[in-house]
N, C-alpha and C positions, 0 to 999 in steps of 0.2 A: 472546949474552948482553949485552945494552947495557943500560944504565942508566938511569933516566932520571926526574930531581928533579921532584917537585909541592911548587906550593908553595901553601899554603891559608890563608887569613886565618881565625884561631879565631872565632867567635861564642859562645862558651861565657861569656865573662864580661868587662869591660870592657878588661883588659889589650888584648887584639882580634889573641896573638901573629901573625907570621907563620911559619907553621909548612913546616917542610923535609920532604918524604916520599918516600924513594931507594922503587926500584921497580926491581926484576928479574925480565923475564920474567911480568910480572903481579902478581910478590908483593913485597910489601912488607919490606925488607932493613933501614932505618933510619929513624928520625923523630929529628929534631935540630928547636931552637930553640922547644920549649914552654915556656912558665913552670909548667905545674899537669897532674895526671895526667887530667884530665877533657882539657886543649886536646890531648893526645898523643889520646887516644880518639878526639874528634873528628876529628881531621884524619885517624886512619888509617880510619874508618867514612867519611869523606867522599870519599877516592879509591877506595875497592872498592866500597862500598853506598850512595851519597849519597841521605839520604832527607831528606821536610820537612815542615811541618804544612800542611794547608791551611785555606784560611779560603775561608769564598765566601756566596754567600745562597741560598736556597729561594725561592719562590713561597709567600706564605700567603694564607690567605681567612679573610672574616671579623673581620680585624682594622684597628687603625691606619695602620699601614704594609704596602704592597705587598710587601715581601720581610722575611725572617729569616733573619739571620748567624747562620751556622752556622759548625763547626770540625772539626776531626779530631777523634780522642780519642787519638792517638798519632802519629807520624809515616809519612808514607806512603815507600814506594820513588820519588825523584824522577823517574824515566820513567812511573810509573802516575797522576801528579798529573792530568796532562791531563784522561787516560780519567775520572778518578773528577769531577772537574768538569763534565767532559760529560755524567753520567749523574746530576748535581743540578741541570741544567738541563731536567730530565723529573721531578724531584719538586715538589710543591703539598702544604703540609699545611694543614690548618685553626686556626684559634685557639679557645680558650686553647692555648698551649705554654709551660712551663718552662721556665728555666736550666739546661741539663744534658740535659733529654729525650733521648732518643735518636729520631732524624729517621730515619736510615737504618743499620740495624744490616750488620755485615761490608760496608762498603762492597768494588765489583769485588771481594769476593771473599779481601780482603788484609785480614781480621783485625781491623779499625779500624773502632769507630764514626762516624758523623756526628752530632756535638750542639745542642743550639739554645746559641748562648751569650748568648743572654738573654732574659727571658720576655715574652710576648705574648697580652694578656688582649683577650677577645671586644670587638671595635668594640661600643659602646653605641647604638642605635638610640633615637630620641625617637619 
């Protein structure tokens, strides 16, 4: 039965706590040194399930620019980020696309869309 402190820097909001997280056996026994009940959330979601948003681009056609930044629409499992990036380096969508669109619905499978995060209207041709 060993012990054994993580210590997590908050991103939830500028304070930036360093947060304390005792660990026994797997689980989680104490969090010490948060300022706010969101920094405690995160840091114990951060040593058992750490997940994260991804941002990346697409391939589009048809338009202004060669690629469209895309986004999660929720936070992914951080060991499945990879995979899910890898498998939007095999999408192409066309233009017009919206702000918000949905690019790739359930991405791998985990729940989360992929969105355009900003819109991209048909290259004009003369």
């Amino acid at each position: 039965m060993a012990q054994e402190i993580r210590c997590v820097n908050c991103i939830v909001c500028p304070m930036s706590c360093e947060i304390s997280v005792t660990m026994e056996d797997g689980k989680i026994i104490d969090v010490s040194n948060f300022a706010c009940p969101r920094g405690k959330n995160y840091a114990m979601e951060e040593v058992t399930a750490p997940k994260r948003m991804l941002t990346s681009t697409v391939k589009i056609k048809n338009a202004f620019l060669p690629l469209l930044p895309v986004v999660s629409s929720e936070p992914l499992p951080k060991g499945s980020v990879a995979s899910c990036a890898d498998a939007l380096r095999r999408v192409t969508v066309a233009a017009p696309v919206k702000q918000g669109d949905v690019i790739v619905k359930n991405i791998c499978g985990l729940g989360a869309d992929i969105v355009a995060s900003r819109s991209m209207a048909v290259l004009a041709t003369n």
